[in-house]
Backbone of each chain as nested JSON, in Angstrom:
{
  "chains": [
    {"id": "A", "residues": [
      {"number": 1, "name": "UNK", "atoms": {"N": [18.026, -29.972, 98.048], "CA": [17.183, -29.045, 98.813], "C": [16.789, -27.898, 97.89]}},
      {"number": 2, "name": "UNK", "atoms": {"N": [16.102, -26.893, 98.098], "CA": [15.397, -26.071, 97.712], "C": [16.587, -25.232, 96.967]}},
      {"number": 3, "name": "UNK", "atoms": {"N": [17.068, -24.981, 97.724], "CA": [18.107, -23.728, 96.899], "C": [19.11, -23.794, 96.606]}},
      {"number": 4, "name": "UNK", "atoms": {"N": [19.442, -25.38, 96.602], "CA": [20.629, -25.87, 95.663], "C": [19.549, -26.365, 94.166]}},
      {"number": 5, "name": "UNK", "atoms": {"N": [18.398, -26.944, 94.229], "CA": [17.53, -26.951, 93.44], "C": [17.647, -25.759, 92.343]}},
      {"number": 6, "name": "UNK", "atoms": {"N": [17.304, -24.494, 93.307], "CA": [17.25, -23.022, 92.833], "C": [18.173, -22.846, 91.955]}},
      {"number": 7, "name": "UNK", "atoms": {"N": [19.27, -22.896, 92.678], "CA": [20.593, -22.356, 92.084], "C": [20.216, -22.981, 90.502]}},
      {"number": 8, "name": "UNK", "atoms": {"N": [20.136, -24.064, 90.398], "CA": [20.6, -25.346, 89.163], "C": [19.133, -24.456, 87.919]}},
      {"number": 9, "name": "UNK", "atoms": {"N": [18.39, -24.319, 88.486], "CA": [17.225, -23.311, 87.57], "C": [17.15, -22.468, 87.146]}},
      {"number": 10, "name": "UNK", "atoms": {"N": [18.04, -21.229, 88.17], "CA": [18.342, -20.292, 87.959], "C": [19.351, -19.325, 87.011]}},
      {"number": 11, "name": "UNK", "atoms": {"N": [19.881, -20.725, 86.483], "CA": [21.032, -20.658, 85.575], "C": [20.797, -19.606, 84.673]}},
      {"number": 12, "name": "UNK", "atoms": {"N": [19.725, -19.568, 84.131], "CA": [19.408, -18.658, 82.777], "C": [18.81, -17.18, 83.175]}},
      {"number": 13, "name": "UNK", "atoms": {"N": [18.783, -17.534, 84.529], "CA": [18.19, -15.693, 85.06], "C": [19.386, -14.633, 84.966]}},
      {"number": 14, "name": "UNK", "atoms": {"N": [20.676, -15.688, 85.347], "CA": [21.954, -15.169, 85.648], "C": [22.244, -13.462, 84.644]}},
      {"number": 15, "name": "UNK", "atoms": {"N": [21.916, -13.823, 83.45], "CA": [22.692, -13.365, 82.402], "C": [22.036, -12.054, 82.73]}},
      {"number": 16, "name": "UNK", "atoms": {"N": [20.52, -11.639, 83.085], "CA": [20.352, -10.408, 83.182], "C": [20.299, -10.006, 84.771]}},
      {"number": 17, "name": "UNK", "atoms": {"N": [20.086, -10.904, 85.676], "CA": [19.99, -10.213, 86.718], "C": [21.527, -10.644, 87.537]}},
      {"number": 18, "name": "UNK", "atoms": {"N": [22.49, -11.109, 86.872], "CA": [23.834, -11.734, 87.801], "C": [24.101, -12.766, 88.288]}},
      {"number": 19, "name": "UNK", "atoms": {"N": [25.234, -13.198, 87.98], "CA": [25.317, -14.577, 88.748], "C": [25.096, -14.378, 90.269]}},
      {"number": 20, "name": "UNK", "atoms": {"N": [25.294, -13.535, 90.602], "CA": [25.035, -13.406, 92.278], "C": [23.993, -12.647, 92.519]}},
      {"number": 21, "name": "UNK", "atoms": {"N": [22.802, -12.466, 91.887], "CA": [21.559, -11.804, 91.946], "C": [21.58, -10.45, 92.058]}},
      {"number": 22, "name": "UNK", "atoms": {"N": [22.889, -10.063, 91.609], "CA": [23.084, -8.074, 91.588], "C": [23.472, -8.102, 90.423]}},
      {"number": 23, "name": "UNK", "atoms": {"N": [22.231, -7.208, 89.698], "CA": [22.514, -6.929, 87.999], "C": [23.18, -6.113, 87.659]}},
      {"number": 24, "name": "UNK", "atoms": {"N": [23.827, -6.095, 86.542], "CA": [24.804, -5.373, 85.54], "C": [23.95, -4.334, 85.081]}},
      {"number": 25, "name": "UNK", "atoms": {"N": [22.644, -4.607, 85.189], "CA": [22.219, -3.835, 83.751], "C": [21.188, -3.029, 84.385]}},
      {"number": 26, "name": "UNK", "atoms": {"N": [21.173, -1.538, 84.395], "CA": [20.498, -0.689, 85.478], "C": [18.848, -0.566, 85.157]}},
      {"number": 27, "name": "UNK", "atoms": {"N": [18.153, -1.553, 84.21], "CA": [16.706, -1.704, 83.877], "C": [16.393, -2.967, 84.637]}},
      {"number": 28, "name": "UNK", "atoms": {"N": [17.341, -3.7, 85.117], "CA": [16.977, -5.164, 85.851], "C": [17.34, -4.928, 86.995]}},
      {"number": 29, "name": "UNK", "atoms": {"N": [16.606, -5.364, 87.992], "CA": [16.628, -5.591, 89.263], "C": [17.407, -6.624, 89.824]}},
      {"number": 30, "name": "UNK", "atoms": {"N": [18.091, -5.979, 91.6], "CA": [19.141, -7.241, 92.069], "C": [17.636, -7.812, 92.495]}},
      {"number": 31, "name": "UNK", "atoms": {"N": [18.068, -9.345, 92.361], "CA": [17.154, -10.077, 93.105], "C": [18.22, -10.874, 94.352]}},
      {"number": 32, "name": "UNK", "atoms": {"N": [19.283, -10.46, 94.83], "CA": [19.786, -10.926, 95.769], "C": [19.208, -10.695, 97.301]}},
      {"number": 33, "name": "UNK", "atoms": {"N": [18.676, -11.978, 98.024], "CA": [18.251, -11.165, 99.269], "C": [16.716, -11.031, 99.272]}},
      {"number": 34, "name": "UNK", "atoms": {"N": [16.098, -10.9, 98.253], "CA": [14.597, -10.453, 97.873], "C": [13.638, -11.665, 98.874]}},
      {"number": 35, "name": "UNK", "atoms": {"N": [12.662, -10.905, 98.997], "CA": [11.802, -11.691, 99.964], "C": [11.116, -12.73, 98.942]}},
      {"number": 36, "name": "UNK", "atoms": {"N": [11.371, -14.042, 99.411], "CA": [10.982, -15.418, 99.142], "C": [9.507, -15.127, 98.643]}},
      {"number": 37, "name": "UNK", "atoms": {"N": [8.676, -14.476, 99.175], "CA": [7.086, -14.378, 99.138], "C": [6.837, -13.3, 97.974]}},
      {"number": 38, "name": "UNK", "atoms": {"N": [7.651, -12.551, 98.174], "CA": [7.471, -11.274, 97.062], "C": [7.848, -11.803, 95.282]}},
      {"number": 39, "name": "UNK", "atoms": {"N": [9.026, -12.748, 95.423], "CA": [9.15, -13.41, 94.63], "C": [8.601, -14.229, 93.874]}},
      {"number": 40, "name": "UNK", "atoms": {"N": [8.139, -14.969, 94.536], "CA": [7.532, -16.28, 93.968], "C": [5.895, -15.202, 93.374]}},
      {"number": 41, "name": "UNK", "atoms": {"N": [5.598, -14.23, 94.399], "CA": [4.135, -13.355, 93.477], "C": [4.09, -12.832, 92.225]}},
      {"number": 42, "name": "UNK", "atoms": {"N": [5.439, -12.462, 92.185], "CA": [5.852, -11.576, 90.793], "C": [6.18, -12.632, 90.039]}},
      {"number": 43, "name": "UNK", "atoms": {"N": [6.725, -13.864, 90.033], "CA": [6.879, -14.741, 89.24], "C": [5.504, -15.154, 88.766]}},
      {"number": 44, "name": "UNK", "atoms": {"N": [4.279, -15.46, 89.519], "CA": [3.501, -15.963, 89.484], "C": [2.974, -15.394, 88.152]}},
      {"number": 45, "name": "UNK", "atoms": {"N": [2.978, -14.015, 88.786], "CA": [1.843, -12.476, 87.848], "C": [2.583, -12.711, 86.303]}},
      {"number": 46, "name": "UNK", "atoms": {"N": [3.71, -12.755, 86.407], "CA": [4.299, -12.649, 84.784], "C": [4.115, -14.055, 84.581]}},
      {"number": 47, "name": "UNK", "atoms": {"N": [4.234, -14.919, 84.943], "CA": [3.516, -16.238, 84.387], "C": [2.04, -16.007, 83.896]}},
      {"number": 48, "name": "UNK", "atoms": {"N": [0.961, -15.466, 84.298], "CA": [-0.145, -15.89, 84.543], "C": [-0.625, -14.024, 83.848]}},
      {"number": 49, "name": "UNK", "atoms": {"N": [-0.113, -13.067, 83.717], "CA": [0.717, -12.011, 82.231], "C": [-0.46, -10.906, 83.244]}},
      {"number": 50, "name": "UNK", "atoms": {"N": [-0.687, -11.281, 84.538], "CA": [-1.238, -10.239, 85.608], "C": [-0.207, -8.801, 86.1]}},
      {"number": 51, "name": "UNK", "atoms": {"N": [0.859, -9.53, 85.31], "CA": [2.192, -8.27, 85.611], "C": [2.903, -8.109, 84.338]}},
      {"number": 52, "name": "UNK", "atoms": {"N": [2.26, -7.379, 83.398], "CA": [2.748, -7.479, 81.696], "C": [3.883, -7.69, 81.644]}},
      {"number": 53, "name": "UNK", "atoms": {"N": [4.953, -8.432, 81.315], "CA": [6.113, -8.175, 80.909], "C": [6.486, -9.414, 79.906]}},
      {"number": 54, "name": "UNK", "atoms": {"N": [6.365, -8.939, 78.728], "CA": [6.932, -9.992, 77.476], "C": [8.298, -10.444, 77.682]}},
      {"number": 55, "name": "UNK", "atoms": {"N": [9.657, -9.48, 78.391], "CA": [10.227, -10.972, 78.575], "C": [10.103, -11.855, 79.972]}},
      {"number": 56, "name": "UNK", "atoms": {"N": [9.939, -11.287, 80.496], "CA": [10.007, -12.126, 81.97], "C": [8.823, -13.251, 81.529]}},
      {"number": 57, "name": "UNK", "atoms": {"N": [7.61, -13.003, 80.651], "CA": [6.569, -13.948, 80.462], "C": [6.893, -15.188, 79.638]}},
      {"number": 58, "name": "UNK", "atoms": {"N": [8.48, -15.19, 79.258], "CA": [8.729, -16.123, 78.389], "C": [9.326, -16.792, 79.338]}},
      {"number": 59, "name": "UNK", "atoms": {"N": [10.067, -16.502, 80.288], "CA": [10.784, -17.023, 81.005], "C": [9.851, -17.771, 82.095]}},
      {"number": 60, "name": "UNK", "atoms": {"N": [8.841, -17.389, 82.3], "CA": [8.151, -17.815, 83.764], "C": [7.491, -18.848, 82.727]}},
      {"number": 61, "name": "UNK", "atoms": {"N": [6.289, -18.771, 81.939], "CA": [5.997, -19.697, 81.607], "C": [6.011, -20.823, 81.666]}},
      {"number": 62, "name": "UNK", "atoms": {"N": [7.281, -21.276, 81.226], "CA": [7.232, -22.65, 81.615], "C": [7.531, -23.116, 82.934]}},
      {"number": 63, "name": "UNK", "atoms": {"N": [7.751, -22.235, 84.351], "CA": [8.351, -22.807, 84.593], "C": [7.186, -23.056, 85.813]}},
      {"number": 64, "name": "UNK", "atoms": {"N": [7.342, -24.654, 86.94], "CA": [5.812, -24.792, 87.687], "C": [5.911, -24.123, 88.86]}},
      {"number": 65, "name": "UNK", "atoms": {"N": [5.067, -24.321, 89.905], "CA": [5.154, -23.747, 91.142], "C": [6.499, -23.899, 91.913]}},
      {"number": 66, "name": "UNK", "atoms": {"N": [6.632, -25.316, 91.765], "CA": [7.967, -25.745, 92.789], "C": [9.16, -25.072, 91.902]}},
      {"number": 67, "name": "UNK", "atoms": {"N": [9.305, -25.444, 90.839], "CA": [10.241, -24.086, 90.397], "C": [10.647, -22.736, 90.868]}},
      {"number": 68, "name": "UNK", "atoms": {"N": [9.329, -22.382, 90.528], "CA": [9.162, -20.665, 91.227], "C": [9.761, -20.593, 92.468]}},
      {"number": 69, "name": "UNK", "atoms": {"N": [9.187, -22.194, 93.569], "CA": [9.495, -21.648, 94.673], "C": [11.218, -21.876, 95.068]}},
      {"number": 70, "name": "UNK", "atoms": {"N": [11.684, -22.972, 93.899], "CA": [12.896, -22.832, 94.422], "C": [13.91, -21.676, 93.746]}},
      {"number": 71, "name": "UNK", "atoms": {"N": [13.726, -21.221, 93.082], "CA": [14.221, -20.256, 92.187], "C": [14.316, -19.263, 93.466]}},
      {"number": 72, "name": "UNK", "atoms": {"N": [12.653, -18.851, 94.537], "CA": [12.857, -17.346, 95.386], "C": [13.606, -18.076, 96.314]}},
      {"number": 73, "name": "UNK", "atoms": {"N": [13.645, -19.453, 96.208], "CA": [14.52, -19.183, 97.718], "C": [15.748, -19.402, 97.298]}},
      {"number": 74, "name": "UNK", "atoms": {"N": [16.383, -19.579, 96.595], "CA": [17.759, -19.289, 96.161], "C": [18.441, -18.082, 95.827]}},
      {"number": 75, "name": "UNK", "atoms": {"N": [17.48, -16.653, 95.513], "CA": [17.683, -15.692, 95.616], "C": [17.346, -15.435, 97.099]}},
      {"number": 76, "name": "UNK", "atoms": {"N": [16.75, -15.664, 97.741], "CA": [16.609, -15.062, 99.346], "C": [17.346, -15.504, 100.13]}},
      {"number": 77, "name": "UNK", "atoms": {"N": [18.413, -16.731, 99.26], "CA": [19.344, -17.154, 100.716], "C": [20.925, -15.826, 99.788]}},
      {"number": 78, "name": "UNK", "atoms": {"N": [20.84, -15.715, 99.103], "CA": [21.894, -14.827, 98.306], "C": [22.062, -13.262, 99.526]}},
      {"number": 79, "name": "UNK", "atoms": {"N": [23.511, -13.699, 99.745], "CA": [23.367, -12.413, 100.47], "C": [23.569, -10.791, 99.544]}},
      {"number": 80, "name": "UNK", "atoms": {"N": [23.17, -10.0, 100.11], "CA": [23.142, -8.82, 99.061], "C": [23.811, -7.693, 99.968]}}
    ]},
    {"id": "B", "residues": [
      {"number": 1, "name": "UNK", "atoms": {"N": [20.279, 17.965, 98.397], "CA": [20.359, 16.929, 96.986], "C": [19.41, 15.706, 96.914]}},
      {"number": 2, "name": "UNK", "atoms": {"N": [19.458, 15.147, 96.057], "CA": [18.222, 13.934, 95.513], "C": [18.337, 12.917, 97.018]}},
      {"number": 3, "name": "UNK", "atoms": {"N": [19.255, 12.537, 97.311], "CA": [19.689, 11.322, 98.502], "C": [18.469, 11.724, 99.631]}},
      {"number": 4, "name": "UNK", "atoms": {"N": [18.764, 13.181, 99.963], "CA": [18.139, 13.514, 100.794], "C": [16.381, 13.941, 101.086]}},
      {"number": 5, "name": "UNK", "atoms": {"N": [16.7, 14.043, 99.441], "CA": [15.03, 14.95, 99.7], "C": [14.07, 13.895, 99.265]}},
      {"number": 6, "name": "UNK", "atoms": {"N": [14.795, 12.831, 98.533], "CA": [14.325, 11.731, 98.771], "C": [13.744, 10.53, 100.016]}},
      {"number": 7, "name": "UNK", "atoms": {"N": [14.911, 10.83, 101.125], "CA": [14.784, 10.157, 102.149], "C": [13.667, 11.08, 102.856]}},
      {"number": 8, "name": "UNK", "atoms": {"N": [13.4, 12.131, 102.473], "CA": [12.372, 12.793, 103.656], "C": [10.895, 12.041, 102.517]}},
      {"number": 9, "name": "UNK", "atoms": {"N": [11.118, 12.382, 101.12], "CA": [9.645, 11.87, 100.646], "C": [9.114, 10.294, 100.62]}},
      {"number": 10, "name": "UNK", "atoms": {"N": [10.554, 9.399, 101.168], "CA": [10.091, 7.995, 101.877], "C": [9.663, 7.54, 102.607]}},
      {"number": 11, "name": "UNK", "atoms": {"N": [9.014, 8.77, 103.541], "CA": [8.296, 8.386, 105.366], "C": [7.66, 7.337, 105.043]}},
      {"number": 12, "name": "UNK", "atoms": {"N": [6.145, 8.216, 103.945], "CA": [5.32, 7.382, 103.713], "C": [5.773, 5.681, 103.108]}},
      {"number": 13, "name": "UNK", "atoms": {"N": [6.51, 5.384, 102.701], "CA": [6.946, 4.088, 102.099], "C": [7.239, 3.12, 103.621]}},
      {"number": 14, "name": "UNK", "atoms": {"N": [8.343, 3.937, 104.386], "CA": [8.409, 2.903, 105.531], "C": [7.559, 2.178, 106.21]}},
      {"number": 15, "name": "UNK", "atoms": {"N": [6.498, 2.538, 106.245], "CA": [5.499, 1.534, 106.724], "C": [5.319, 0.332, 106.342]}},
      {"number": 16, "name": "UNK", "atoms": {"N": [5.332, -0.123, 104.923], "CA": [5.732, -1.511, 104.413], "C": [6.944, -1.804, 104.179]}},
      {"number": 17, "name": "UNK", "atoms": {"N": [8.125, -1.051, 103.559], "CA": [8.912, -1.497, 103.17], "C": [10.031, -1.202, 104.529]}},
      {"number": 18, "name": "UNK", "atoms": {"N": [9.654, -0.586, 105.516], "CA": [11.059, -0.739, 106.465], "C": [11.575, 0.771, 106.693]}},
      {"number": 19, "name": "UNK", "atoms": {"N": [12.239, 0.712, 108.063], "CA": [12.851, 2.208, 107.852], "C": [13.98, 1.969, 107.013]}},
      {"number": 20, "name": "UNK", "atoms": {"N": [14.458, 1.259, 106.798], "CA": [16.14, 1.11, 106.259], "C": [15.709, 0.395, 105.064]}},
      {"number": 21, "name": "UNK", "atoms": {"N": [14.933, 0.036, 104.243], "CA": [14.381, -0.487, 103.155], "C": [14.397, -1.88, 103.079]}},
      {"number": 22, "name": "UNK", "atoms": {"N": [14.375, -2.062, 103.963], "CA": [14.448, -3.538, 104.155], "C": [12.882, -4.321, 105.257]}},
      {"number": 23, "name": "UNK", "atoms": {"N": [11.952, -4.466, 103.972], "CA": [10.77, -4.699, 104.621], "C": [10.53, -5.961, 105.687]}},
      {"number": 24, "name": "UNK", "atoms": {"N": [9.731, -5.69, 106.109], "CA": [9.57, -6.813, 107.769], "C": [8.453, -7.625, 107.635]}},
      {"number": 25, "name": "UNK", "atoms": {"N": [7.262, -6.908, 105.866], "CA": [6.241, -7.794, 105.721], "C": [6.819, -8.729, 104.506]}},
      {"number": 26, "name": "UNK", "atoms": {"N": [6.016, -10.193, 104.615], "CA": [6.843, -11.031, 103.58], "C": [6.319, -10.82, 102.149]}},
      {"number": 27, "name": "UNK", "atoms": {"N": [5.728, -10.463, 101.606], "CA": [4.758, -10.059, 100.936], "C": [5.022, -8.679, 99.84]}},
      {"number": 28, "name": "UNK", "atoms": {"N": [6.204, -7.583, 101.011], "CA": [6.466, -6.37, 100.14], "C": [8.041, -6.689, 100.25]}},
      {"number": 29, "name": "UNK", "atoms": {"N": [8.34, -6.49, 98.854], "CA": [9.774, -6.094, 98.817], "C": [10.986, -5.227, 99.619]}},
      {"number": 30, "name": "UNK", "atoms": {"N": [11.967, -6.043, 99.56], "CA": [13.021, -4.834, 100.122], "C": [13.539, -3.851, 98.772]}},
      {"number": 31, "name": "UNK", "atoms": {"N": [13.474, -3.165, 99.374], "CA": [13.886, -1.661, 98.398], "C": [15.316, -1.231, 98.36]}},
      {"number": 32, "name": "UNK", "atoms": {"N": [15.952, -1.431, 99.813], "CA": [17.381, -0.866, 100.221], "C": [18.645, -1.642, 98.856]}},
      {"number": 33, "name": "UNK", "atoms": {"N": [19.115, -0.556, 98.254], "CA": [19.789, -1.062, 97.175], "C": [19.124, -1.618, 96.031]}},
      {"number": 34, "name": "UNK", "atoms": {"N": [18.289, -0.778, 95.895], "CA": [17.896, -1.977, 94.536], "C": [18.408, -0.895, 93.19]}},
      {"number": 35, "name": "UNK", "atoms": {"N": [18.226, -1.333, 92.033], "CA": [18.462, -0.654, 90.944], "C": [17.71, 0.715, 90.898]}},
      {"number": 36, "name": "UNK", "atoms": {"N": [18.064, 2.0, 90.71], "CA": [17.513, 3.742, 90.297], "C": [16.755, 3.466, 89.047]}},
      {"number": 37, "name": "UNK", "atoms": {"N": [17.231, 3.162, 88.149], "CA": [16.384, 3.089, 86.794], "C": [15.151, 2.208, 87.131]}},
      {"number": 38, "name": "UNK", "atoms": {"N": [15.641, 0.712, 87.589], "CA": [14.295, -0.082, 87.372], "C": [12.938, 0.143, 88.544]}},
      {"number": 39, "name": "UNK", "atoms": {"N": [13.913, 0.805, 89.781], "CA": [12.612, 1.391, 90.909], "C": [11.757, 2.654, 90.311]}},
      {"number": 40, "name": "UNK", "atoms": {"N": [12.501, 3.778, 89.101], "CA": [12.186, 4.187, 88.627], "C": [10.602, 3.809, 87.363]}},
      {"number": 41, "name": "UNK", "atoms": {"N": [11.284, 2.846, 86.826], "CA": [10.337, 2.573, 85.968], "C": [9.04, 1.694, 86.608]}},
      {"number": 42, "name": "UNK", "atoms": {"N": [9.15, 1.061, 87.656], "CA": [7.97, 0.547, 88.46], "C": [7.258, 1.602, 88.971]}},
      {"number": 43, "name": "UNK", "atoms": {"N": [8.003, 2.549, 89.692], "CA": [6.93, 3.343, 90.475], "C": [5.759, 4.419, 89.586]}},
      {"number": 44, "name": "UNK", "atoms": {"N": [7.09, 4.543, 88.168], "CA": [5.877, 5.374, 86.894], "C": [4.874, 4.088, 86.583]}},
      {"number": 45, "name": "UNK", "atoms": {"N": [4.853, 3.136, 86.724], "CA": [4.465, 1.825, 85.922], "C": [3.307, 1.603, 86.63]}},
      {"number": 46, "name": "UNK", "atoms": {"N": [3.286, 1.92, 88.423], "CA": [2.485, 1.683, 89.137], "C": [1.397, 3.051, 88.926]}},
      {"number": 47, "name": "UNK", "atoms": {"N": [1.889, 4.305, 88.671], "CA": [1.296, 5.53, 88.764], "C": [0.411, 5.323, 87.148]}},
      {"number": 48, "name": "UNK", "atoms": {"N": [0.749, 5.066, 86.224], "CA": [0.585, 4.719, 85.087], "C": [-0.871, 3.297, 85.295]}},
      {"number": 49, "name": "UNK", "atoms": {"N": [-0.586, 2.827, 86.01], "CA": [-1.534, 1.635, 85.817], "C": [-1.147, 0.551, 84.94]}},
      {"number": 50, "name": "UNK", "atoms": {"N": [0.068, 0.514, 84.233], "CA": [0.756, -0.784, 83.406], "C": [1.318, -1.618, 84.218]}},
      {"number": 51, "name": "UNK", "atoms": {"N": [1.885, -1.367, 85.352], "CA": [1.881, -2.372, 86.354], "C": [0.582, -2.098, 87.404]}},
      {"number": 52, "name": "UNK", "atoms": {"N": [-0.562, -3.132, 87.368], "CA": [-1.774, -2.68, 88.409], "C": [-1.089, -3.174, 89.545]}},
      {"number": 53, "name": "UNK", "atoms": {"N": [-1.371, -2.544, 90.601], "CA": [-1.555, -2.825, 91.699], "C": [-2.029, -1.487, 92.697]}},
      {"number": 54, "name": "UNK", "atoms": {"N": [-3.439, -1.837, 93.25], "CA": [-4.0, -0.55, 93.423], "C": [-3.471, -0.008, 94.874]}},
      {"number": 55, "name": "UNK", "atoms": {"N": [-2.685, -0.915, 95.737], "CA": [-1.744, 0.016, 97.125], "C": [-1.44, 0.49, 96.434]}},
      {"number": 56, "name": "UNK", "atoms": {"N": [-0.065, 0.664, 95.427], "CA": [1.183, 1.198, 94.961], "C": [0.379, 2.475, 94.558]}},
      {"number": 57, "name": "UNK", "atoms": {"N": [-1.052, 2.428, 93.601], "CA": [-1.105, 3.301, 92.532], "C": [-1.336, 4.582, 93.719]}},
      {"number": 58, "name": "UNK", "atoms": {"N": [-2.493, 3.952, 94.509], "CA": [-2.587, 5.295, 95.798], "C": [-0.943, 5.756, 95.977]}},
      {"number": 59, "name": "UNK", "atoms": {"N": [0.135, 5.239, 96.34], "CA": [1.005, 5.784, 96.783], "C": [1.358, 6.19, 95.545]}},
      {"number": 60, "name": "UNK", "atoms": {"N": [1.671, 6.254, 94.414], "CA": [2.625, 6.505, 93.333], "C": [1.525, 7.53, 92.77]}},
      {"number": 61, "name": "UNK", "atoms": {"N": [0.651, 8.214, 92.443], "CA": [-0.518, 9.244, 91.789], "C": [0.354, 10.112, 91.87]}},
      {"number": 62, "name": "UNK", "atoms": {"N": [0.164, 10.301, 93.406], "CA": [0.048, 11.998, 93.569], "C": [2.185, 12.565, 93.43]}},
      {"number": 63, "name": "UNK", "atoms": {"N": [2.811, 11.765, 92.768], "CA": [4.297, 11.828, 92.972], "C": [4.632, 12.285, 91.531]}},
      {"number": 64, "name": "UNK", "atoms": {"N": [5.656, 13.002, 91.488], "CA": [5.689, 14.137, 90.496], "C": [7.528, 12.645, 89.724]}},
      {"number": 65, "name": "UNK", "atoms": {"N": [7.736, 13.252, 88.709], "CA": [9.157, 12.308, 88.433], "C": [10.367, 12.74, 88.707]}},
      {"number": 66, "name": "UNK", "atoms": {"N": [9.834, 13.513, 89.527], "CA": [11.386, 14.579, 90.674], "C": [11.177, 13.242, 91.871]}},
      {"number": 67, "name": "UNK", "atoms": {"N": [9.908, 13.39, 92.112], "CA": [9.79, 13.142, 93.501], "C": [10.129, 11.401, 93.692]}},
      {"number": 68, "name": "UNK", "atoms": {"N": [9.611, 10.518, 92.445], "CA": [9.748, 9.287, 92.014], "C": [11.422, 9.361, 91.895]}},
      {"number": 69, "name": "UNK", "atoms": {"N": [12.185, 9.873, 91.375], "CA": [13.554, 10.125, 91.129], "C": [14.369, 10.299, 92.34]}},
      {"number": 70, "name": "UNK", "atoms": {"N": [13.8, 10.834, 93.067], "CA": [15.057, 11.152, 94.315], "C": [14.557, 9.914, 95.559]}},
      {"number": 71, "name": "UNK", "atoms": {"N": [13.312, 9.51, 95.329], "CA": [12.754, 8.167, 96.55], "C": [13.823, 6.973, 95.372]}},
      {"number": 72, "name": "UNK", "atoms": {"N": [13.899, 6.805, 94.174], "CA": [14.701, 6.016, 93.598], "C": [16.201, 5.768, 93.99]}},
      {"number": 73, "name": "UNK", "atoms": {"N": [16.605, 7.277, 94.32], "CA": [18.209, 7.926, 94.622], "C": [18.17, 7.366, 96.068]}},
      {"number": 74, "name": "UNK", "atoms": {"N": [16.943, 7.453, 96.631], "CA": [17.168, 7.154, 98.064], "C": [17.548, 5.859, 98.183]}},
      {"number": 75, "name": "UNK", "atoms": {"N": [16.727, 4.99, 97.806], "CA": [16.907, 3.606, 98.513], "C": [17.975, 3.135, 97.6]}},
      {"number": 76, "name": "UNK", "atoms": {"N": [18.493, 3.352, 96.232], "CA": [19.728, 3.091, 95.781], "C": [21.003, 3.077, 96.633]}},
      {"number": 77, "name": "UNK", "atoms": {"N": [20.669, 4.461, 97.234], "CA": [21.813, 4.731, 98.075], "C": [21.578, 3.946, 99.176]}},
      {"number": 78, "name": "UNK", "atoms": {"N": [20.719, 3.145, 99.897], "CA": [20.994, 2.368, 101.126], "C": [21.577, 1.456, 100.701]}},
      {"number": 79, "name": "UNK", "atoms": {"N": [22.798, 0.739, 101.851], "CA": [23.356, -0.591, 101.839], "C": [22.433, -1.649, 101.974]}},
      {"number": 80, "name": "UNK", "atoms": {"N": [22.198, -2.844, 101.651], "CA": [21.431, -4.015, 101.905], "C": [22.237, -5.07, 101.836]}}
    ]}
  ]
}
């Protein structure tokens, strides 16, 4: 399903935003909880470099829609 | 103190994002708890025009980096 999908993708987000989507690091955002829709937009924008960010643009890049979408909903089922 | 004078300069924000920062449209982020530094650096980012998005920039112009600073302190300080 979607956000066991997520989880398995999400592997490499871990390191800056947490294994449990509440970051360590006070320049990164928790994405625990985050709205599914808000997510997947901002993923989109730094894919597509409508939301500048050189690293997040390395990271989105490759990755496709169904990605994106399972990635927000694995942070939106994360309770925060 | 910042918690507070923050929570009075968030009226205007509740309308999308929620009284308790926890938005009700799917579309805008929840705010309640998120990172001080990185809500920080979006809302200059939005006022700045390096992150476009022309709602935000109307709301983020006319906000001084006191005023960006203590709406940061605010929703830090909510539980989510």
């Amino acid at each position: 399903d979607d956000i066991a999908e997520g989880k398995a993708k999400a592997q490499s987000c871990a390191a800056c935003h947490g294994k449990e989507g509440i970051s360590s690091i006070p320049m990164y955002p928790n994405l625990a909880g985050q709205k599914q829709m808000y997510f997947e937009m901002q993923m989109k924008a730094f894919r597509d470099g409508s939301r500048p960010n050189p690293i997040m643009a390395n990271f989105a890049k490759p990755l496709t829609d169904e990605d994106i979408r399972q990635i927000a909903a694995y942070y939106a089922s994360l309770k925060h």
